[in-house]
Every structure is written in structure tokens, then in C-alpha cells.
C-alpha positions in Angstrom: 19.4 32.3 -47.8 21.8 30.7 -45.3 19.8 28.9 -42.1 23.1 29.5 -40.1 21.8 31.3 -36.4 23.9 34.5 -35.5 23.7 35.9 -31.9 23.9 39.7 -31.4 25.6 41.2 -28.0 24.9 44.5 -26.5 25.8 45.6 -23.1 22.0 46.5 -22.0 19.6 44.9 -24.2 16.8 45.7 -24.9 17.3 49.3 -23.9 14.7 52.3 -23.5 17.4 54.4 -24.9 18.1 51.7 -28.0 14.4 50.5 -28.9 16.1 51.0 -32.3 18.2 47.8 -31.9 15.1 45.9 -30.6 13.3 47.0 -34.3 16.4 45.5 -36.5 16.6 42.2 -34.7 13.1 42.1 -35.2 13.3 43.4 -39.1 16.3 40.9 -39.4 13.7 38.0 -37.9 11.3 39.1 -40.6 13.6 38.5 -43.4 14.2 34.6 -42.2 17.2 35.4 -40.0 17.6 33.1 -36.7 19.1 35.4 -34.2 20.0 35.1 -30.9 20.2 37.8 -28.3 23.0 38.1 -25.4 23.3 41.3 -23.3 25.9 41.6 -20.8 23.5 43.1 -17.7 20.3 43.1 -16.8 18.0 45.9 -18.5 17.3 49.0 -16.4 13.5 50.3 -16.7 12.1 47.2 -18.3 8.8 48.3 -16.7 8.6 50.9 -19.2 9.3 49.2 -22.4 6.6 47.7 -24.2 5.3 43.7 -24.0 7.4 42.8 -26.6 10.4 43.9 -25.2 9.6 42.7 -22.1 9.2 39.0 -23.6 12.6 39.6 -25.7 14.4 39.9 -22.2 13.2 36.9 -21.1 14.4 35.3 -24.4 17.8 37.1 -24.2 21.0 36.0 -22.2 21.9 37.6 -19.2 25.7 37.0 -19.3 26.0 39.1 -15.6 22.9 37.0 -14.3 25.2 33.6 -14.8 25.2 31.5 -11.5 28.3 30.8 -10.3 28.2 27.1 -10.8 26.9 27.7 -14.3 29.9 30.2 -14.9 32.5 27.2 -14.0 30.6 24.6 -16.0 31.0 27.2 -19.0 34.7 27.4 -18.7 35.2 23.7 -17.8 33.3 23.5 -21.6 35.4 25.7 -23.1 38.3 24.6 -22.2 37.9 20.7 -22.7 36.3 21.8 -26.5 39.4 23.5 -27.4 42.2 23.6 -24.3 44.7 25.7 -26.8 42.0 28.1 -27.8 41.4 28.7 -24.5 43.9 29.5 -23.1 45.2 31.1 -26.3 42.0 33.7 -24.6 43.3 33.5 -22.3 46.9 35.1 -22.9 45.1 37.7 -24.7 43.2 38.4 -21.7 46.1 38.7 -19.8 47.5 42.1 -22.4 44.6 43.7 -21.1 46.9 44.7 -18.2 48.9 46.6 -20.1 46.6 47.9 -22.6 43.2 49.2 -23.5 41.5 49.1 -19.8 45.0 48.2 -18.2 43.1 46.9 -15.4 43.5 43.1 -13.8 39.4 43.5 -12.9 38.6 44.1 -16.4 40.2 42.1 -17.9 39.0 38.7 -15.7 35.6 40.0 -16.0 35.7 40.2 -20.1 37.7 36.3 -19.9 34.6 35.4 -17.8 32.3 37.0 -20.1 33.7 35.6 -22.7 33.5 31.9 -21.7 30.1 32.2 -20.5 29.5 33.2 -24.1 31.3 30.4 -26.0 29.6 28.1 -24.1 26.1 30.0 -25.5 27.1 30.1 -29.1 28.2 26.4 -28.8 24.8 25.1 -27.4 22.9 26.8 -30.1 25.5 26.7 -33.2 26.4 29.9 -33.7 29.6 30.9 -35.0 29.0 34.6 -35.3 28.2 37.4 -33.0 27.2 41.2 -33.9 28.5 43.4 -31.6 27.5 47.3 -31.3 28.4 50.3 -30.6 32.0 49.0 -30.5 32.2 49.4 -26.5 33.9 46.8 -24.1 31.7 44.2 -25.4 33.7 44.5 -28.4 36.9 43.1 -26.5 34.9 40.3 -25.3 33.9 39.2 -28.8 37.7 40.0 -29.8 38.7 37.3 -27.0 36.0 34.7 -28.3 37.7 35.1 -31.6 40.6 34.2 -30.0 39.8 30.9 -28.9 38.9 30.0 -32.2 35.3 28.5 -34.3 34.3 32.1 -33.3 33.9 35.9 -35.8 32.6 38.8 -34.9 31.3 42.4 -36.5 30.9 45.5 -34.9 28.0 48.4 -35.6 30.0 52.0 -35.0 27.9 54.4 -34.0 29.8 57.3 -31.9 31.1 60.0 -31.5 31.8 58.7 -28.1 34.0 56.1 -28.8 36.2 58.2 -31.0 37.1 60.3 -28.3 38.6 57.1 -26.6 40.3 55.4 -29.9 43.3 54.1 -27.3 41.7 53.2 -24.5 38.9 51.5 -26.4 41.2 49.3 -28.6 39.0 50.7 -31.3 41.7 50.4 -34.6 42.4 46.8 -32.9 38.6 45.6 -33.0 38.0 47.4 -36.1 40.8 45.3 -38.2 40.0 41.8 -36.9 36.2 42.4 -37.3 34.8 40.5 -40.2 33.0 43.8 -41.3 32.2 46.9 -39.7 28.9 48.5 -40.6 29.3 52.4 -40.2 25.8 54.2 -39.5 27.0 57.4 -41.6 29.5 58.9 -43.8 31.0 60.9 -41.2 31.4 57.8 -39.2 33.1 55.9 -41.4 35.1 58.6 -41.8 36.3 58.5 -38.3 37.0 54.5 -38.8 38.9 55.2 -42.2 41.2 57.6 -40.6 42.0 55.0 -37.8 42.5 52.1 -40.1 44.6 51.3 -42.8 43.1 51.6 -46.4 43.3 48.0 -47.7 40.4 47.1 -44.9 38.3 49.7 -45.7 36.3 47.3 -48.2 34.8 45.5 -44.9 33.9 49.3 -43.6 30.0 49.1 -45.1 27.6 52.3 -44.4 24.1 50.8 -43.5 21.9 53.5 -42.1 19.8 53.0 -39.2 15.9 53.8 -39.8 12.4 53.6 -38.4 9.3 51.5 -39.7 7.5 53.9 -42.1 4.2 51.5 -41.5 4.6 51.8 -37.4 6.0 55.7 -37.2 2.7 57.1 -39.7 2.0 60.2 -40.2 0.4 62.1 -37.0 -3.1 63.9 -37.4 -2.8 67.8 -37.1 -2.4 68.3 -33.7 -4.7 71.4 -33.6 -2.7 72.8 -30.7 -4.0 76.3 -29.3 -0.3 77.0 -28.0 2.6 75.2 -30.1 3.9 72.1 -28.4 7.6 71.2 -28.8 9.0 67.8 -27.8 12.3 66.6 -27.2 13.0 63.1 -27.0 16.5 61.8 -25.3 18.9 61.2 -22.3 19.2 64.0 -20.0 22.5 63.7 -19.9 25.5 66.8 -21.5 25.7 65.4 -24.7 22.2 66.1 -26.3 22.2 69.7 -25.2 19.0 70.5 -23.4 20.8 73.3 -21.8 21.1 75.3 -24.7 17.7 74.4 -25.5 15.9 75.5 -22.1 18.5 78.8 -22.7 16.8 79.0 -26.3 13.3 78.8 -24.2 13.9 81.5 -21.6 14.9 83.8 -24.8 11.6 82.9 -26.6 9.9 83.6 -23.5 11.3 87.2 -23.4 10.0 87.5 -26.7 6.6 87.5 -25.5 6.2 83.5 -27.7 3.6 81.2 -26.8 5.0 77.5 -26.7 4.8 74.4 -24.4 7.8 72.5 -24.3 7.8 68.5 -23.4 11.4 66.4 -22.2 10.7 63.4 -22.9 13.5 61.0 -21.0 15.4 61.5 -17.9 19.7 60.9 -16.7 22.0 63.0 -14.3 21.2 66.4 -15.7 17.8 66.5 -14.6 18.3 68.3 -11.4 19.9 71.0 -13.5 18.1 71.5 -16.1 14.5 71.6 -13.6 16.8 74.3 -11.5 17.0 76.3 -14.5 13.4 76.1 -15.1 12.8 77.1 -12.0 15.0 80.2 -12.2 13.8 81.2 -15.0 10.5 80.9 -14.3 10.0 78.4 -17.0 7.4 75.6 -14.9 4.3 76.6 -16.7 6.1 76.1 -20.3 8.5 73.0 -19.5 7.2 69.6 -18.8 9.5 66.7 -17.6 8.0 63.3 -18.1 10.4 61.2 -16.9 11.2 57.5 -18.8 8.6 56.8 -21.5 8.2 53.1 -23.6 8.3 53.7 -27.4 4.3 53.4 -26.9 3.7 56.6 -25.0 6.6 58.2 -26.6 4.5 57.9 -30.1 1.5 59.5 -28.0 3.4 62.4 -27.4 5.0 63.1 -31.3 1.5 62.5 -32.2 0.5 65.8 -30.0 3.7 67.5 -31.2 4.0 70.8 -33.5 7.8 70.6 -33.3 10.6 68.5 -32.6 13.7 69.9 -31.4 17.1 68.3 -30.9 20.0 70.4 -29.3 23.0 67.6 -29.1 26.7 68.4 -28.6 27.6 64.8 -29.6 25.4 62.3 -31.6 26.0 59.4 -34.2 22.6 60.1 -36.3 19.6 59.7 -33.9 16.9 57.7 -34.3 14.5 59.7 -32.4 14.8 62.7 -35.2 14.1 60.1 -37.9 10.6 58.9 -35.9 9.7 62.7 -35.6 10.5 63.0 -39.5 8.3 59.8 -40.4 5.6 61.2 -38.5 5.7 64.4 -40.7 6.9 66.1 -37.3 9.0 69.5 -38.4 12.2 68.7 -36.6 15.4 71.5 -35.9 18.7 70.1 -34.7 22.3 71.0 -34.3 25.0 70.6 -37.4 27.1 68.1 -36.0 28.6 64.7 -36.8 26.4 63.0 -39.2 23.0 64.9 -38.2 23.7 67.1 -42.1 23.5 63.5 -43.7 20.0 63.0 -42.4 19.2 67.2 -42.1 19.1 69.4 -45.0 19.0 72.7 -43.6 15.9 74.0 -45.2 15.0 71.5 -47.5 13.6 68.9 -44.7 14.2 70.8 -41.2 16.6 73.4 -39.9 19.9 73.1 -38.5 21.3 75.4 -35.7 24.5 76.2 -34.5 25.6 73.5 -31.6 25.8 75.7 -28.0 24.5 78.6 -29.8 20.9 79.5 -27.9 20.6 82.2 -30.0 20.7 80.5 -33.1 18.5 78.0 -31.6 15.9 80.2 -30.5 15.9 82.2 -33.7 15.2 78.5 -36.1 12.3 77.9 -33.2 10.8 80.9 -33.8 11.1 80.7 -38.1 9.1 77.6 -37.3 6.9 78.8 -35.0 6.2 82.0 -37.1 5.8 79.6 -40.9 3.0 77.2 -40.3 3.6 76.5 -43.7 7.3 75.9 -43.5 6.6 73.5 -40.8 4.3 72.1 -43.3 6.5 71.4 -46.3 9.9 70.5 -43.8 7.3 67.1 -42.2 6.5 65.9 -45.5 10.1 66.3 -47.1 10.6 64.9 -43.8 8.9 61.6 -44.4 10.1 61.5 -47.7 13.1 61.4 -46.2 13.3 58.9 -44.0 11.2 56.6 -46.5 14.2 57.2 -49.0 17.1 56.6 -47.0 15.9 55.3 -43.1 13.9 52.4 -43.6 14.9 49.8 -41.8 13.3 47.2 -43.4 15.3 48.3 -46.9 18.2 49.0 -44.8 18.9 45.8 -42.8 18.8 44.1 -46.3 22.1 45.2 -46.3 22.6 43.6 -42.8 21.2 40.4 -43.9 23.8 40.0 -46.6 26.4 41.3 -44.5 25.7 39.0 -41.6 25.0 35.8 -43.8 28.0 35.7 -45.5 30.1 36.3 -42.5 28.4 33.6 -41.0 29.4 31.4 -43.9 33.0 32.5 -43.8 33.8 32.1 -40.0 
């Protein structure tokens, strides 16, 4: 195995809302990889996240934290290393004006980043960077790569950023990335059609997963009323509308349940104003923020899982309810069908459809026993397809030879 460090870049990391990056740098650690950890801003709610997390921050760089002294002395590096690669950067900085973000503010802030970065990876000899979610930080790698020494790869996740192909210089990062690891069929889909077909070789599909050994299988929660548990952003996307809709219909019905929403964002207000309308406080509990170790406590206590999302890549949380043997319904969207056979291993509903919604509740509600063969083919799942110690194998060898190549 090849020795050489890599560095991975995020824009928050670690994240409460992307523990799931936290567990591969850790599984890639584990299998003898040195890697190095940049995130553009501070993390928000490192108070919830657990110890380990915390400690990672204080390992990772904080490429917004920078001093202002130390930000010169960066670029003063840079450019006496390599004076044409810099300012080859910086040209390519410059077409930022007219393209992608089209904004002067923008595009001095990712030339800043970027230098502050090169001067990183050149104090602790790394050559490559792994990017994800192919966001701005994306064009800030892009730039590094301009200035030379310097590749870079990209983890797609969407559907977000394929609403924004133009803007977000996605076909641009995706053909001078040395590989882009898809986390689904249907995203790689999305890249394919963006990209022309003799670079679809360096599109690879490596799956995201969970630790079968740390998500185990809960004990029978023995709950007198069913408890139902939603784990996510409060924000449009994941639908918890349509789920607290589904609710108030169940509720109608005369159906016992306790619902838990487990996260928090902008549509809080909203959604605890519907509850309130519909006279839904004694059945809907908001927690707030939760670290991954309370978050376990509650799918441990959990009769149901239930996802409602508009947009999503393949979410992690549905895979930790699955490992845990957790019967789990969600919305046929996207990649969710590659992780979801609709009645084989959970249910599927119809995305925006509260009736549909409320209707595969109730079949679960009403089939202890279907609840009890859809967590174990569940687990078997996820144990098949979403570990990601098996997975980030793939990583590994994706990462290593890149590495060796750049």
C-alpha cells in the first residue's frame, strides 16, 4: 500500500448533518491511509457531536480561521515555490467573473482559499485532495490544480447540485477530476449525462454505508404506543410536511403513535405551527440537534423509521435505521429504490403524497410481523451493500493510485 498522505476538504467538517464523512476518514485511517483533514469554516454545533469529533476539529484545518499574517505568508509560499503556477491560479481565478459564480468576491475568496491550502498540502506532502459533495470547494481544488504538483477527486452526492450544473461548474470539475466516485446509480447517471463518454471510466459508484459492528441491532423496544422517528434537517427538502400531513390523517383514523423529529433548520417554525393547528403536541416531539450518540438512543427506542424527502442522494440515516433492524418507509426518489425495495426490505411512498404516506404507516403499524421481516432484510441489506468498511476499499484504491499518479 502506498504511504503517500492525502488531505480531504469539505466546507463544514466534521458536520452533525455529515457524521458519515467523519466514519470514512476514520474507516480509511483503519486501513493504513494517512489523511489529512481541511474544512473551509468553522463547524456549527460542535457541542453536540461526540468526543471524537470534537478532537478531529482540533486536528482539522480551518482554512476561514487563517490569520491574516498567516494568509500572506501562504501566498508569499506559493508564489516563490512555483511563480508561473501561481499566477497561472491565478488567471483562472480571474474567469470566475464571467462564469460559474460570476462574482469578483468569490472568486478572491476561493484564490485565497486556495493558497492557504497549497501552502497545507506542501508542509505535510500531500499531493492530492478529496473533495465532496462537488460544491464551491470543488473550484478551489480546481484552482490548486491549476498551479500545478496538485490533483484532486470529487464524491457526488446530490440532487442539489444537479439542479445548478452551470452555475456550479459541475461538467468542468467533473472532467479534470482524477476520478469521481458516484454514491449511486442514479447519480452517476446524472454525471454521465453531463460528461462526455470517454471519461466515464473515472466515474466509479462506491456506496456510502454505516458500521454494521457500531449501528447493531436494537432490542424490541416494547413500546405500549408505536414510536416513529425521523432523523434529518428541517429544512423543504426531506419532506416533514407531508409527513406531519400523513400524521394529522392517522390521527383522524383514531391511530395510536408517537412521532420523534430528530434535527432542527428553518422549517421548524412551520412545521411546530402545524402541530399546533392540528392539535398534534401530545403525538409530535421535536428534539432539536442530537450527536450520533443520542441519535442511536432514540433508533434504539424506535418501532419505525420514516423518511419523507423531496430531494436526497441515498441517506445515511435510513441505512443506520436498517442496520439496527429498524422497519424504515421512504419516498421513491433519486437513488432511495437502489437502497429500498418496496416490500422486500421497507416500503416506498409516493413523494408529496400524504395519503400514500399515511396509508404505508399504517400497513406497518397494523403488521407487527411485516415490520419484523422488512428490519432484518433490512440489515441484511445494508451488510450486503452499505458497509463502509467493505465499501471504502474501493476508496482506498481509488485514492492511492491517484495519489501515485498526480
Amino acid at each position: 500500500m502506498i504511504k503517500q498522505p492525502i488531505a480531504y476538504l469539505c466546507s463544514e467538517y466534521p458536520a452533525v448533518s455529515h457524521t458519515f464523512i467523519y466514519r470514512e476518514i476514520e474507516s480509511l485511517r483503519k486501513a493504513g491511509m494517512t489523511v489529512h483533514t481541511a474544512s473551509i469554516r468553522k463547524p456549527s454545533n460542535l457541542q453536540f457531536m461526540t468526543a471524537a469529533e470534537q478532537d478531529e476539529a482540533t486536528q482539522t484545518l480551518m482554512v476561514l480561521a487563517t490569520p491574516p499574517p498567516l494568509i500572506a505568508k501562504a501566498h508569499l509560499h506559493s508564489l516563490f515555490k512555483n511563480p508561473a503556477g501561481y499566477f497561472r491560479m491565478a488567471f483562472e481565478a480571474s474567469k470566475l467573473l464571467f462564469k460559474g459564480p460570476k462574482s469578483p468576491v468569490k472568486a478572491i475568496a476561493y484564490f485565497v482559499e486556495a493558497g492557504i491550502l497549497l501552502e497545507w498540502m506542501h508542509r505535510n506532502g500531500i499531493t492530492h485532495i478529496h473533495e465532496h459533495f462537488g460544491n464551491p470547494t470543488a473550484i478551489v481544488a480546481m484552482l490548486m490544480k491549476t498551479y500545478g504538483g496538485v490533483s484532486y477527486s470529487t464524491s457526488i452526492h446530490g440532487p442539489d447540485i444537479f439542479y445548478v450544473v452551470d452555475s456550479a461548474l459541475l461538467a468542468e470539475k467533473i472532467q479534470k477530476a482524477s476520478f469521481v466516485r458516484c454514491i449511486s446509480h442514479y447519480c452517476r447517471s446524472q454525471i454521465m449525462r453531463i460528461s462526455d463518454s470517454e471519461n466515464w471510466n473515472r466515474q466509479h459508484i462506491v456506496r456510502c454505508g454505516v458500521d454494521p459492528d457500531l449501528y447493531v441491532v436494537r432490542p424490541d423496544p416494547c413500546n405500549q404506543v408505536p414510536s416513529i422517528i425521523c432523523v434529518g434537517r428541517l429544512v423543504p427538502a426531506k419532506g416533514q410536511h407531508i409527513l406531519l400531513e400523513a400524521c394529522s390523517l392517522l390521527k383522524k383514523e383514531g391511530i395510536l403513535f408517537h412521532l420523534t423529529m430528530i434535527g432542527d433548520g428553518p422549517d421548524r417554525p412551520s412545521l411546530e405551527k402545524f402541530v399546533a393547528m392540528n392539535n398534534l403536541k401530545e403525538m409530535v416531539t421535536f428534539t432539536g440537534v442530537l450527536g450520533q450518540d443520542k441519535v442511536r438512543q432514540h433508533y434504539d427506542k424506535a418501532d419505525l423509521f420514516v423518511l419523507a424527502s423531496f430531494a436526497e442522494g441515498v441517506p445515511v440515516v435510513l441505512m443506520e435505521a436498517m442496520a439496527k433492524e429498524i422497519p424504515v418507509i421512504s419516498t421513491r426518489i433519486t437513488g432511495i429504490p437502489e437502497l429500498i425495495e418496496h416490500g422486500q426490505d421497507g416500503l416506498l411512498a409516493r413523494p408529496g403524497d400524504a395519503e400514500d404516506l399515511a396509508s404505508q404507516i399504517l400497513t406497518m403499524l397494523n403488521h407487527p410481523e411485516l415490520r419484523q421481516q422488512f428490519g432484518k432484510a433490512g440489515r441484511n441489506k445494508v451488510r450486503a451493500n452499505y458497509n463502509q468498511h467493505v465499501n471504502n476499499l474501493q476508496m482506498v484504491d481509488l485514492l492511492n493510485k491517484a495519489a501515485a499518479q498526480s
